[in-house]
C-alpha positions, -999 to +999 in steps of 0.1 A: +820-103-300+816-110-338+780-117-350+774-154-354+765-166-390+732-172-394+713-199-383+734-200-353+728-187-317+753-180-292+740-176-252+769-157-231+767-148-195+756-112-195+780-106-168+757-082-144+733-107-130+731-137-118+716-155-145+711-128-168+720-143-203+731-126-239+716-137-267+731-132-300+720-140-335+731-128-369+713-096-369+700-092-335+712-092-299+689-091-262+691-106-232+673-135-213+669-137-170+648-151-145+624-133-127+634-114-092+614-142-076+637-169-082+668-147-084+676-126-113+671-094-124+643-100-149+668-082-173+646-102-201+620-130-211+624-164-193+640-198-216+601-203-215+592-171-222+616-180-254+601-208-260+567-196-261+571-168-279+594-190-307+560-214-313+535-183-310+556-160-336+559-192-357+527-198-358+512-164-368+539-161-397+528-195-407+491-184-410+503-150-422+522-166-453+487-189-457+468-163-457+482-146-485+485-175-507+451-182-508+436-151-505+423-152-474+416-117-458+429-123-425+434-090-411+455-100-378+461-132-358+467-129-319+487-161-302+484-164-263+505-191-249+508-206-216+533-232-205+527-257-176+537-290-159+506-318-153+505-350-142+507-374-171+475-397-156+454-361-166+463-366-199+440-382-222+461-374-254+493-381-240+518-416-246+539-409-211+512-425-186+537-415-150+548-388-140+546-353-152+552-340-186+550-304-198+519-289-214+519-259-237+481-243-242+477-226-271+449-197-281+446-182-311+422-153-323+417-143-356+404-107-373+392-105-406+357-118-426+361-150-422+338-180-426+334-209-405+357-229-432+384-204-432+385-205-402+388-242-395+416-242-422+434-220-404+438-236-375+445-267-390+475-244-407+489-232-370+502-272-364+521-272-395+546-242-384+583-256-382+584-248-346+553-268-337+565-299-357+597-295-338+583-291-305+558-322-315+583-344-329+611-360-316+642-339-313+679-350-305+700-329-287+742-333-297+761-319-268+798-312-270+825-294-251+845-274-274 
């Protein structure tokens, strides 16, 4: 298979399991699965694993690039992410009132001498990654059978 161009991404069956999935970008090719548990191979990360890992990489290069802009001395920034499903009623922040609706918790540490202000900046910083705006706006999906 040729590389796609970039900015694209083309998702094949992998052809050995299941549900095992071939991901391939410009530059860079791996695989996705599902866990045993549900019946793959857990040849790769979950579409949630994915997910997660798209907003948590977006974020730390987000506060990386901010960082260095303004001179903070942020040494590292850990992401830890968690995806779930509530009920909507347990949402106090939330528009959708029935039913359930996903929830994505998001923890971030950071390293470096940092004040309480920095800090605060900071996090204000990790919403304004592409991927959160994405995830946090809405999004429309064009599907077509080619």
């Amino acid at each position: 298979m040729t590389q796609p161009e970039p900015g694209t991404v083309v998702v094949t069956d992998a052809g050995g399991g299941r549900y095992t999935q071939r991901i391939t970008t410009a530059a860079h090719e791996f695989a996705a699965d599902e866990p045993q548990s549900v019946g793959g191979d857990d040849a790769g990360p979950t579409p949630y694993d994915l997910l997660l890992a798209s907003l948590g990489s977006c974020t730390a290069m987000t506060l990386r690039m901010y960082a260095d802009r303004k001179g903070i001395p942020l040494v590292r920034t850990t992401v830890r992410l968690r995806h779930d499903r509530i009920h909507a009623r347990d949402c106090e922040r939330c528009e959708t009132e029935v039913g359930m609706l996903s929830r994505i918790t998001r923890e971030i540490s950071f390293e470096g001498d940092l004040d309480d202000e920095q800090r605060a900046k900071l996090l204000e910083i990790a919403d304004k990654c592409p991927v959160h705006r994405t995830l946090t706006h809405e999004i429309a999906i064009d599907t077509r059978v080619v």
